[in-house]
N, C-alpha and C positions, 0 to 999 in steps of 0.2 A: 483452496485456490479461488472458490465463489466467492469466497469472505474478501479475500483481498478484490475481488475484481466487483462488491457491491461500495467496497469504500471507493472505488471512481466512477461510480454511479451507470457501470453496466447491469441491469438489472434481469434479462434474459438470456444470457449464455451462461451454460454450466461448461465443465470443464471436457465434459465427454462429446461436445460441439466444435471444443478445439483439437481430440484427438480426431475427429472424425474428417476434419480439414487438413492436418496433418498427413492424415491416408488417402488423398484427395478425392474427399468424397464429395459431389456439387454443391455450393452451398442452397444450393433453390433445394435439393432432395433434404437435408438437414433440416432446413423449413419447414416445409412440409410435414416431417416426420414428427417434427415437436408439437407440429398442430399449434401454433402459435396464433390467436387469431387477437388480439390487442395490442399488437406491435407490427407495423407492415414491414416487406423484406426489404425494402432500403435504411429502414434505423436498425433492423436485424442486423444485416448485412455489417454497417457500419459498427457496429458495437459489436461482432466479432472479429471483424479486424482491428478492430482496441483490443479487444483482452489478449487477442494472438502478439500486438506488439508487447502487451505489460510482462504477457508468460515470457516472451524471447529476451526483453532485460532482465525479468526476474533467474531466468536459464544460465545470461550472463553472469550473477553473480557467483561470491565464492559458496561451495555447498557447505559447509556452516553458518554463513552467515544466512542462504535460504531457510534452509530448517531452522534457524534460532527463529526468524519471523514467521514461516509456517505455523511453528509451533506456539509463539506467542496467542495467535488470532484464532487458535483454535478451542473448540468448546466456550465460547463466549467469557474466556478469561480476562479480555481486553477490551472495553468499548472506544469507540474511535466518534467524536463531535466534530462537525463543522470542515472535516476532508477536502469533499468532494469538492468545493469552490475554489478550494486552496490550491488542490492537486491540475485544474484547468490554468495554470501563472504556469507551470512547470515543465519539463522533460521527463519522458519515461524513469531516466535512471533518476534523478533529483526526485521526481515523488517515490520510488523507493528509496533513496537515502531519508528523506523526512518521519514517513513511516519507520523506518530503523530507529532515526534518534530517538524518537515517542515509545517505541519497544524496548529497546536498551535504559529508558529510564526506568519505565515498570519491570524491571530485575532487582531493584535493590527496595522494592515494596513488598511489603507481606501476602501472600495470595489467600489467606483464610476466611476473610471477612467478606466475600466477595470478588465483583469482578472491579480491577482499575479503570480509570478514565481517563482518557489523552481527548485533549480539548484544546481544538484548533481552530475555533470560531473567532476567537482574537486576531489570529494573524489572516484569516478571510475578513475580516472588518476593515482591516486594512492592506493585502495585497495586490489589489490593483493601483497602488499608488507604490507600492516598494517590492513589486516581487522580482525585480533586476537586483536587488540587496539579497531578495532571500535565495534568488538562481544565485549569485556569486559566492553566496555562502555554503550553500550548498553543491559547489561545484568542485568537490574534492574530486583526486580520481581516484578508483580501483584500482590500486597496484601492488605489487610487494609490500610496501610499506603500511598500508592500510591491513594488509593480509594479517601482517604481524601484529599490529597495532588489534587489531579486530582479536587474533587469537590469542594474547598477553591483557585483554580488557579484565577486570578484576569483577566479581560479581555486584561491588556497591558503585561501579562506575555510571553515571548518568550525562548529558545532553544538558547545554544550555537550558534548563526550564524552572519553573516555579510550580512550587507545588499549592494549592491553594484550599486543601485539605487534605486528610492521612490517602485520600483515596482516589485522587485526581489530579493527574498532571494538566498545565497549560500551557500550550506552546504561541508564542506571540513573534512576531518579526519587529 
């Protein structure tokens, strides 16, 4: 869950910050407790109410599809370029769909030689000029049909992208 919430550039909340909000614990005592002294409690504050909205879309989605991404981001099997720029054009649920497609490509790559590359610095180059193209595109919904679509996916299935060596995807708008 940190791993996903460092690719949106929350860099001080761990997850056990949002269980602890969740049992409503104050956030000024959470503060406190982490002993946080290079980040004051208004960007704290603010950046756990980020990872609380990212976990309640991520909550929303289907639970294979969370665990497929869980699982992808985990033990540094996937590196992620150039996100965080990308991810401030978009909606909660849209930067998890983004994230997915960049995942669902590194399935039909080989995991031996390393960790894969998803490089999104191309489409940060240029989404402040077309990120209304990249929300509309990626403005599928979650629904049955996605459900099924999502659970009939084939393991060489990939995402719009280019690959631009054996070990690194790039995703452009």
């Amino acid at each position: 869950m940190e791993r996903l919430f460092r690719l949106h550039g929350i860099r001080y909340v761990e997850f056990v910050d949002l269980v602890n909000l969740m049992v409503k614990v104050p956030l000024k005592f959470i503060y406190k407790k982490r002993k946080l002294s290079s980040i004051g409690y208004a960007s704290y504050e603010r950046e756990v109410y980020e990872a609380f909205r990212i976990y309640r879309t991520l909550q929303n989605l289907d639970e294979s599809i969370r665990h497929f991404m869980l699982d992808r981001l985990l033990r540094d099997r996937v590196r992620v370029f150039g996100y965080e720029k990308v991810s401030d054009f978009l909606s909660y649920q849209n930067q998890l769909k983004l994230i997915l497609a960049g995942l669902v490509g590194t399935t039909a790559m080989e995991e031996t030689d390393g960790p894969i590359c998803i490089n999104y610095t191309g489409m940060a180059e240029v989404i402040e000029k077309r990120y209304e193209a990249v929300k509309g595109a990626a403005s599928f919904p979650w629904n049955s049909k996605t459900k099924s679509t999502w659970s009939a996916r084939s393991p060489t299935c990939r995402p719009s992208t280019t690959l631009t060596n054996s070990r690194t995807i790039s995703i452009t708008a």
